[in-house]
C-alpha positions as CSV (number, residue, x, y, z in Angstrom):
1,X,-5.8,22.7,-69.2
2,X,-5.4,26.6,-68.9
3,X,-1.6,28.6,-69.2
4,X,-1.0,30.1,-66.6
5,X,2.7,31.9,-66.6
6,X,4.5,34.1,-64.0
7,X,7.3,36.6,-65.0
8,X,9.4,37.7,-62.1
9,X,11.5,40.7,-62.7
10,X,14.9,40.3,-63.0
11,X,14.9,36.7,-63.3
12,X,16.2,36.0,-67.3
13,X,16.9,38.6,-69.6
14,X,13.4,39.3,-71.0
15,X,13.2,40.7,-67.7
16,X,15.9,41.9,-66.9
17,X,14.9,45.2,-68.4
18,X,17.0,48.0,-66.5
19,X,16.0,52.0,-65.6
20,X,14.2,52.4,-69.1
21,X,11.4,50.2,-68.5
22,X,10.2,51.2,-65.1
23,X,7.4,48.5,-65.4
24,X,6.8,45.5,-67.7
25,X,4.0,46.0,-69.5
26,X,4.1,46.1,-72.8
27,X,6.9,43.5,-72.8
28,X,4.5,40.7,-70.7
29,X,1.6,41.9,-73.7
30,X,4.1,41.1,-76.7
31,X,4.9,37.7,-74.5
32,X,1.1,37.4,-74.5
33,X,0.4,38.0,-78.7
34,X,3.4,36.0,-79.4
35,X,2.4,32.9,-77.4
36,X,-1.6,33.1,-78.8
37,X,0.5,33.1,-82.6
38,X,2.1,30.1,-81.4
39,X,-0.5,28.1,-79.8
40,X,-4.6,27.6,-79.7
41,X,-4.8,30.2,-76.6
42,X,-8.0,31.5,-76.8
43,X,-8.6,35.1,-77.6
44,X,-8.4,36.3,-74.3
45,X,-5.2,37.3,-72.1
46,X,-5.2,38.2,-68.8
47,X,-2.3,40.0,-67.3
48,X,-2.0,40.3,-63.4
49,X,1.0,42.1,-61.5
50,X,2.4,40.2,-58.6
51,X,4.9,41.3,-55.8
52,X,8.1,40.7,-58.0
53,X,6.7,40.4,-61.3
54,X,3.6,39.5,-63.4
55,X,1.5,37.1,-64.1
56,X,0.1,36.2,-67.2
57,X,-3.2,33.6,-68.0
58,X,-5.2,32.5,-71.0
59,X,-8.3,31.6,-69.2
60,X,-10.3,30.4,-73.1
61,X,-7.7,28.4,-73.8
62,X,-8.3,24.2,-73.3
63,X,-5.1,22.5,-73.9
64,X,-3.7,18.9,-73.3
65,X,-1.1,18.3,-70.5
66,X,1.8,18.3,-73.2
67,X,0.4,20.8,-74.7
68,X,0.2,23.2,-71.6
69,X,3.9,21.9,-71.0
70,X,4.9,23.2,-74.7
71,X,3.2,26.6,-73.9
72,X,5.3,26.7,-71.0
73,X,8.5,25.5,-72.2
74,X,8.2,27.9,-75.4
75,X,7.4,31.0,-73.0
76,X,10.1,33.5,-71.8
77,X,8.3,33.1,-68.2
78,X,9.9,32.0,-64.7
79,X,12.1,28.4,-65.3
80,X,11.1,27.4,-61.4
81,X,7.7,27.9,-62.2
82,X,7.9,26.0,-65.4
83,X,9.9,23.1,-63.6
84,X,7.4,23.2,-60.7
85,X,4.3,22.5,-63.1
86,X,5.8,20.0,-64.8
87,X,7.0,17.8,-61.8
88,X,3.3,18.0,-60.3
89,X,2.0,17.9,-63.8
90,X,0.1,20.9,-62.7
91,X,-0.1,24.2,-62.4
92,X,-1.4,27.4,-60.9
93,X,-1.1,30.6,-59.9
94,X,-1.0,32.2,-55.7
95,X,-4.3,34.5,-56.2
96,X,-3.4,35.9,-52.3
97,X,-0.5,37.7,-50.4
98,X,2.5,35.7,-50.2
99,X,3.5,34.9,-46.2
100,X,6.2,37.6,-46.0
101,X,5.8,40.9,-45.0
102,X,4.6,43.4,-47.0
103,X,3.2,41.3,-49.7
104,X,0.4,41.8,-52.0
105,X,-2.1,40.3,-53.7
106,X,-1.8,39.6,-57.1
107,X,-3.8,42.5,-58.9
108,X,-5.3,42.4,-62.6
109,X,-4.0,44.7,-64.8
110,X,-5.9,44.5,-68.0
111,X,-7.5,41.6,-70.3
112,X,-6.5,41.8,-73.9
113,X,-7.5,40.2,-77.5
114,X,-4.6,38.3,-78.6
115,X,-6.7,35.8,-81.1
């Protein structure tokens, strides 16, 4: 299985970041080097910015199911998301515009080393 994780901005307080951080950035790449310390991620990150947030994947990693869910669990990401994946034992990331107006697609930022 591959990590996927979405951080939505001003939804816990590792994103609840106020005027000094204008965007997320380097606080989704630290997420990103501190999971891959954790866990057998891959070397690869890939960090996308959503409407309301970011979204992070580790496309080289190949996990189990618990394994994916102890990724997920241990991450400072989105708890609905989290919740979501487990209950379908699945999970995934919208790679189009969300239904409501003025929505975007979900845009890559950069790809990192983190292994």
């Amino acid at each position: 299985m591959r990590v996927f994780l979405d951080y939505d901005s001003g939804r816990s307080w590792f994103t609840r970041t106020g005027p000094m951080w204008d965007n997320m950035l380097e606080l989704v790449r630290m997420e990103a080097r501190r999971l891959a310390a954790m866990f057998p991620l891959g070397d690869t990150a890939v960090i996308m910015r959503s409407d309301n947030g970011w979204h992070l994947r580790f496309p080289r990693a190949h996990l189990t199911r618990e394994q994916e869910e102890s990724v997920m669990w241990s991450s400072l990401s989105h708890f609905g998301h989290i919740r979501f994946s487990c209950a379908l034992e699945d999970s995934c990331l919208r790679v189009s515009r969300k239904p409501v107006k003025n929505s975007q697609k979900p845009c890559l930022v950069e790809v990192i080393k983190v292994g």
